[in-house]
Residue, then its C-alpha position, 0 to 999 in steps of 0.5 A: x269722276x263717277x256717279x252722278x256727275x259723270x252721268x252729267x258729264x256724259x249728258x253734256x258730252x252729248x249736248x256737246x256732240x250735237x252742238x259741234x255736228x248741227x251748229x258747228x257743221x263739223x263733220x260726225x265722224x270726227x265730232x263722235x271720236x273728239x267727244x269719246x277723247x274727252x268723255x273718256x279723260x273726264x270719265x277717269x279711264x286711265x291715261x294710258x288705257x284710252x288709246x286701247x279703248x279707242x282703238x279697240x271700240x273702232x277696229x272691233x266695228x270696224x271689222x264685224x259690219x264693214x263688209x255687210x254695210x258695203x255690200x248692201x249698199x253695192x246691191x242698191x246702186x246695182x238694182x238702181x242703174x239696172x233698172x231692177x228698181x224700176x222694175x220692182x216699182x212696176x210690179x207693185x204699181x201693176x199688182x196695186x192698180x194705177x187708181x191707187x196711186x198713193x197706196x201704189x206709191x208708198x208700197x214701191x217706195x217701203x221695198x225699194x229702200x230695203x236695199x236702195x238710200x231714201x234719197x236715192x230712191x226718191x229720186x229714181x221713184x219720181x218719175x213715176x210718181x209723177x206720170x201716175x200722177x198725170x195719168x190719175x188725176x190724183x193730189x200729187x203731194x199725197x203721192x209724194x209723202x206716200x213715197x216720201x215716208x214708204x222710203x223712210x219707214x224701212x230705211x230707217x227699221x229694216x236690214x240692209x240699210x246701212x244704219x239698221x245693219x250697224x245698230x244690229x251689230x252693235x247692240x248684238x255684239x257689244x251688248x250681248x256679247x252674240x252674233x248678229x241675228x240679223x234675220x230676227x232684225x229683218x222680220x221684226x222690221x217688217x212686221x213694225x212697219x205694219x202700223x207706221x205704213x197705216x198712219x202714213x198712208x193715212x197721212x198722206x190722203x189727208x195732208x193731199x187735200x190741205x196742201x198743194x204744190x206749185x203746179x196744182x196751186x197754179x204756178x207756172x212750170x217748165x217740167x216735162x213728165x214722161x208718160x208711164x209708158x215712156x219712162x219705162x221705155x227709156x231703159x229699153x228691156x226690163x230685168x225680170x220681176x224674178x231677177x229684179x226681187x232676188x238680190x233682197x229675197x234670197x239673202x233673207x231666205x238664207x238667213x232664215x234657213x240657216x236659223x230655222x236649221x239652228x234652232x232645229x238642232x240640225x245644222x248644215x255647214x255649208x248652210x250655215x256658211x251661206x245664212x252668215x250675214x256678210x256672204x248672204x248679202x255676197x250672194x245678193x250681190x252676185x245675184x244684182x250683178x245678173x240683171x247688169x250684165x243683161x243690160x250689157x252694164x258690166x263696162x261700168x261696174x268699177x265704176x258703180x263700185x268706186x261710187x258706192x265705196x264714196x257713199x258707204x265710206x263715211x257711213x263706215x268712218x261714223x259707225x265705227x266713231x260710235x263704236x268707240x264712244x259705246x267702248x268708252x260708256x263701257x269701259x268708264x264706271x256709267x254702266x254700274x252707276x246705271x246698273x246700280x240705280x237702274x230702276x228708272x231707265x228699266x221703266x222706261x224700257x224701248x222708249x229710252x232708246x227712242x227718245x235718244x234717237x229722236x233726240x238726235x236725229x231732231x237736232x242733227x238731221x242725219x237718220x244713219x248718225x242717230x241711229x249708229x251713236x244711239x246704238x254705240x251708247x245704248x250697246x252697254x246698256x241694255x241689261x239695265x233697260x231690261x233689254x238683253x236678250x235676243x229679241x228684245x234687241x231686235x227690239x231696240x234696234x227698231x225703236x232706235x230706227x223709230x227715233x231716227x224718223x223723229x223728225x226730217x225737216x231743214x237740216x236733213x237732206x231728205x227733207x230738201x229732197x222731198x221738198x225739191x223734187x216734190x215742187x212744194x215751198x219750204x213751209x209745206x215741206x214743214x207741213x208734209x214731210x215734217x209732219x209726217x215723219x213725226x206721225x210715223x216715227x210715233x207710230x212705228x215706237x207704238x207698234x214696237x211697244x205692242x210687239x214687245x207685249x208678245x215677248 
């Protein structure tokens, strides 16, 4: 099969693998993998060469991000149950002022889920949330969606969250044929956060005066709320603010010595061998381990590893099944049709990656699926969306992220998160969360776009 009905092949391939994830609930991995079978026969790959393909689009994944998606998730659960999270929290809380509870919020929520899962946070963020709350006088769903989509914008756009580490990888490696620069991803992350955390600051104060949760709307509730002074009490001593930033801010710092270092011409080995991703993110694992060992922790360190080994092992299985649906679009005859006939999708430039996304993220509900199978697909592709070159896909990886904000609502277990621990109804979780995630992931596509100018 090859020109245009193999590009209908593919797209009904994708259809297919929605369908069986949303309405079938079967599991991504084994949905991504099931259709990369089937799309590779219909696409006319050999019979005998589609094991090859499978395997190889599967271990080559599998080994180059596999450590680093561990290991990031490792330095989350670490800065969690330390209480360096919470310290984090504080020191932005202290630096924002408690009368900006809001904006308080939202900052604390955008760096703790640089290391720490959305839902993770929000969850370990509530109680403050909730005391600053008390204590302000403040709309307590304002607050809310402002740690809500904090969370969200950099979970989705910025390294190490597993899904922006994977795409990375992906695109880098697979379709550039390159390392990983993982530092430009980092720093184009953070400068498109820029706008997306406007818009839902914006956002957040002005859905707080429409919608009320059940407690401001006059709904009797049995929840008890620490004080600040309390919940903060509760873990005893602190780690320091220092200790507490150090497993995030010096993997970058190495990262971005080594580059600077490269491009000067004059690289250090040993710098080199620090600044490589996986033992830059090693070494922020060495560092998180500190302020668990002052908290006299250590005894539950195995433990905390077999945790999070349980939550990164699926995100793993479901990066690698994109890899592999991203070897099958490379090793059928889609990429030259594409290429032959790529004056629209060249038009269409970042925006393809992030309607895909989106497209995926809307009907599957997982933000980390839509942005490994967008990448998987999108990895072959991007000489002809004009998109190959260094920057540029650290472009792509951040509008890919873009569209895996667009949109939360039922079937995303972060919208039951928001909406649970934030004591609203259903319907203004659609008016909250939902919305919200729309105007961010607009957003964030927007100020990618505007980046893109510089380039």
């Amino acid at each position: 099969m090859t020109g245009i009905s193999l590009v209908i092949a593919f797209v009904l391939a994708i259809v297919i693998m929605i369908i069986a994830i949303s309405r079938f609930k079967i599991h991504p991995f084994l949905s991504i993998m099931a259709v990369s079978l089937i799309f590779a026969i219909v696409a006319g790959i050999p019979i005998t060469d589609i094991p090859n393909v499978i395997g190889t689009g599967f271990s080559n994944t599998f080994k180059s991000i596999g450590i680093v998606i561990i290991f990031g998730a490792l330095i989350g659960t670490l800065l969690e149950k330390s209480g360096a999270a919470l310290k984090m929290a504080d020191s932005v809380v202290k630096l924002v002022g408690r009368r900006n509870p809001e904006l308080a919020m939202m900052i604390m929520g955008w760096i703790v889920s640089i290391p720490v899962f959305c839902d993770s946070g929000f969850v370990i963020l509530s109680p403050i949330r909730k005391a600053l709350v008390r204590r302000t006088g403040k709309s307590s769903v304002a607050c809310t969606i402002a740690l809500s989509l904090g969370l969200y914008i950099s979970h989705c756009i910025i390294p190490p969250t597993p899904g922006p580490i994977a795409a990375a990888n992906t695109l880098y490696e697979q379709g550039l044929n390159q390392d990983t620069n993982l530092l430009f991803v980092i720093i184009l992350g953070i400068v498109c956060s820029i706008l997306p955390l406007i818009a839902g600051y914006a956002f957040a104060k002005y859905i707080g005066g429409k919608v009320k949760d059940r407690e401001e709307a006059g709904e009797n509730t049995d929840e008890v709320v620490c004080s600040y002074e309390e919940l903060i009490a509760e873990y005893g001593k602190l780690p320091g603010a220092g200790m507490s930033f150090a497993p995030i801010v010096v993997p970058i710092l190495l990262m971005g010595l080594s580059s600077a270092l490269q491009m000067a011409g004059t690289a250090i080995p040993i710098i080199t061998f620090l600044g490589t991703p996986m033992i830059a993110i090693s070494v922020g694992v060495l560092l998180a381990i500190i302020p668990l060992a002052k908290q006299n922790m250590l005894k539950d360190f195995y433990e905390l590893t077999n945790d999070t080994l349980k939550v990164a092992g699926p995100i793993l299985f479901i990066t690698a099944a994109g890899g592999v649906l991203g070897n099958v679009i490379a090793s059928s005859t889609l990429v030259d049709y594409i290429k032959a006939n790529s004056a629209v999708l060249s038009s269409l430039g970042l925006l393809f990656p992030f309607l895909l996304s989106a497209i995926l993220k809307t009907s599957q509900g997982s933000s980390t699926v839509a942005i490994t199978t967008t990448a998987g697909i999108i990895a072959p592709m991007l000489a002809a969306l004009g998109l190959n070159t260094p920057m540029l896909t650290a472009l792509t990886v951040i509008a890919i992220g873009a569209g895996a904000m667009t949109v939360s609502h039922a079937n995303d277990s972060y919208f039951w998160v928001v909406t649970n621990f934030g004591n609203m109804k259903v319907e203004d979780g659609y008016k909250t969360q939902t919305m919200g995630t729309l105007v961010v992931g607009i957003a964030a596509i927007i100020n990618v776009l505007i980046v893109s100018l510089f380039m």
